[in-house]
C-alpha positions, 0 to 999 in steps of 0.5 A: 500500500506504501508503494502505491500511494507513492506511486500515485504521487509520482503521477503528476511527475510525468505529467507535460513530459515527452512520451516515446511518440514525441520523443523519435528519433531523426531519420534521413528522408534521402530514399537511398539511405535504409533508416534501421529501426532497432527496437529492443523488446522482451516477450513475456509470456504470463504463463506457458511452461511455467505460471506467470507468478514463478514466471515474475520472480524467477522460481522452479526454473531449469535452463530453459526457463530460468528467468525472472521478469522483475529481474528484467524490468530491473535491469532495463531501468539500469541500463537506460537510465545511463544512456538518453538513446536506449529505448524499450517497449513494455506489453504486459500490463499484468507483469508490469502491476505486479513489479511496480507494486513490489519494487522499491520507490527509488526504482519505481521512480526512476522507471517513471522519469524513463516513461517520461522522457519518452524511453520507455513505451507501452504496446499492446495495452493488454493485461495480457497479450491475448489469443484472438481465436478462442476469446471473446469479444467482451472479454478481450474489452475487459481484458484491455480496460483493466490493463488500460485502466491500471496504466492510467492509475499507476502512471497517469494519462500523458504517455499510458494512451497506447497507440501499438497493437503488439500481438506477435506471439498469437497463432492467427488474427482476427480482424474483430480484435483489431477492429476493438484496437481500432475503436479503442483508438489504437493506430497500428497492430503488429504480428509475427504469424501469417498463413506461409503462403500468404507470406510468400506473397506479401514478401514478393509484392512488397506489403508486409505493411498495409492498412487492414479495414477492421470494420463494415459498418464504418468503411474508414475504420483500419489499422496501418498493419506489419508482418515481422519475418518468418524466420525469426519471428519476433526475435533478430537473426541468429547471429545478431542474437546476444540474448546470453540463454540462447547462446546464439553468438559471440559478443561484437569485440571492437577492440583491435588490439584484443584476439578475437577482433570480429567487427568485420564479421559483423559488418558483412552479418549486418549488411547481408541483413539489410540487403535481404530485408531491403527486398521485402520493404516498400519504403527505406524504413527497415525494423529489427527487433532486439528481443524475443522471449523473456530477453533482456535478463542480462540487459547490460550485455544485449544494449551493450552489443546493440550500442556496437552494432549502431556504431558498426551500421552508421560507419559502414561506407558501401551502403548507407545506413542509418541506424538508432534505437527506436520504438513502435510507434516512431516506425509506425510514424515513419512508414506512415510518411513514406510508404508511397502507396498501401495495400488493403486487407479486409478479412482474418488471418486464419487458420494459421499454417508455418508450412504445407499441412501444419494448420494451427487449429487444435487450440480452438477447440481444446481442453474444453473445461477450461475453456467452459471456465472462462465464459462462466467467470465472464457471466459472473463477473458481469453479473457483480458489476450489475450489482455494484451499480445498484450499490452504489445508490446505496453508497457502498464500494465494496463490490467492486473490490471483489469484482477485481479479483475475479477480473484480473484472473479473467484477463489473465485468462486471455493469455495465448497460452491460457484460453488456448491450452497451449501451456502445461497442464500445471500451468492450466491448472494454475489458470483455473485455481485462479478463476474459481478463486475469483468466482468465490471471492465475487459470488459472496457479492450475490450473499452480502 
């Protein structure tokens, strides 16, 4: 309860400051200079091989899973706060809650300053970054006005009005999700899955980014739209790839007088990238992604490596490059300018196939009891809300508190391995404790 009074009274302090949007970085306008957006990021799933609470501190972990989110939130704040050029994009409202209500108030206003002077930016928006198949629509509303609402209360309004859809682990996309981020004002989304074939075909024609028309009831209503690459997801190549638990490759060594001297060798890795990414863009904007799942536990390793890559690409003389950190919302900004013409999609992206005869569709109708749990807990909470107008007539407040337990399992639910099956059976377990933990705390509303 310190920490959150003391949160709410840091809210004014980032109040007029700059937000990430306001705050881009500048970029040539020369067509034949690649701007290279670089755009650190960790995606951390709220449950999948481990719970989200074992996932945030860091316990029952093996190789392959021994992270902790509040060690990478920690980390990011160290690593920014020395350096005004780093930037840093932060999905999960849920995780977010969770560290600035245990972390301690010194951290807690350092990340504030960060948010402040436009470092630090909010995509997604979400509690969770959820599954677009399996929910429903009043459940992904609440799902977002409960992480929207939390933003607004623990930071305030100036730099929480979250303009990025950030959907880039879900297994195919709706446009009635994107239609809700639309009317919620959001005015980009960005994926990382699409049917391979159609994939093909945007990479040859050139429109990995397009504006996506969410609505048939308002024609004018969409959402400027990217498809990050195939291979890697939502993470960078292999051997740009410093996150020290994958082990993919050596650090950038820029000092010519230490053995192993590699500065070369990344420049051709550099270069190669580019070259290959340059035939799939339709404008001179070019995003890499720093990040992938659970990144940035060791922060100082990645931003240091990132810092010698951005020196490496602006000093290369065969191709000009300009290189910087950057965010979401400041590529969407750009491309918006120079895409000189878009191409337009109207329907979903489903079902989602990798390859020939590998359709991801089980998830839609697996393990159904879960699945049967969470309409059931969307009804009763609903339900409480209902009482909790007629009791504030009466001047009590107390519904709501209950209600909130209940919610917060319910957007926890959402999760793309929650709702789907897609996690563990422990781990599904956990989702459902969670839930009928909820329904008890809101069903007394209904006895009181």
């Amino acid at each position: 309860m310190i920490v959150l009074l003391f949160i709410f009274s840091l809210t004014p302090f980032i109040q007029g400051q700059k937000c990430a949007w306001d705050t881009c970085p500048k970029w040539s306008d020369d067509k034949d200079t690649i701007n290279l957006h670089i755009i650190p990021h960790s995606h951390d799933d709220m449950g999948w091989i481990k719970t989200a609470d074992d996932y945030f501190t860091g316990i029952n972990g093996d190789p392959l899973v021994h992270v902790s989110v509040s060690e990478i939130y920690n980390n990011i704040v160290t690593e920014l706060k020395k350096d005004s050029n780093k930037r840093f994009s932060i999905c999960e409202v849920g995780y977010l809650t969770r560290w600035m209500e245990s972390s301690d108030e010194e951290l807690v206003k350092d990340f504030l300053t960060l948010v402040g002077n436009g470092q630090i930016e909010f995509v997604c928006g979400g509690w969770v970054q959820p599954d677009e198949a399996t929910t429903h629509y009043v459940d992904l509303v609440d799902m977002y006005t409960l992480g929207l609402r939390k933003l607004k209360n623990i930071i305030g309004e100036n730099c929480t009005k979250v303009r990025t859809g950030w959907q880039i682990d879900p297994f195919g996309h709706s446009r009635e999700h994107s239609n809700i981020l639309a009317m919620l004002g959001y005015e980009s989304v960005y994926f990382a899955r699409e049917h391979h074939k159609e994939h093909d075909l945007r990479i040859k024609h050139r429109n990995l980014e397009f504006n996506w028309y969410t609505s048939d009831e308002n024609p004018d209503r969409a959402l400027i739209t990217g498809i990050f690459d195939a291979g890697s997801l939502y993470a960078p190549p292999n051997n740009l790839n410093w996150d020290y638990r994958k082990g993919y490759t050596d650090p950038i060594i820029d000092n010519p007088n230490l053995e192993g001297y590699n500065v070369d060798e990344f420049t051709k890795r550099l270069l190669l990238y580019v070259v290959y990414k340059e035939l799939e863009i339709a404008s001179n904007h070019m995003m890499l992604l720093m990040g992938g799942d659970f990144c940035f536990t060791n922060a100082n390793l990645q931003f240091d490596n990132i810092d010698k890559l951005i020196k490496i690409a602006n000093n290369i003389t065969t191709k000009k490059i300009n290189a910087f950190y950057s965010t979401p919302s400041c590529y969407t900004s750009a491309i918006n300018k120079s895409i000189p013409s878009w191409t337009n999609k109207t329907s979903d992206f489903f079902p989602y196939a990798d390859k020939d005869h590998a359709y991801w569709t089980g998830y839609f109708t697996s393990k159904p009891a879960m699945k049967g749990l969470v309409r059931q807990s969307s009804n009763i909470v609903n339900s409480v809300r209902q009482l909790g107008v007629f009791a504030l007539f009466q001047g009590l407040d107390e519904y709501s508190v209950k209600e909130l337990k209940l919610e917060k399992a319910l957007g926890l639910s959402q999760h793309h391995d929650g709702i789907t099956g897609t996690s563990k059976e422990f781990v599904t377990q956990d989702y459902e404790r969670r839930l009928l933990d909820g329904w008890d705390t809101a069903e007394s509303a209904f006895n009181d």
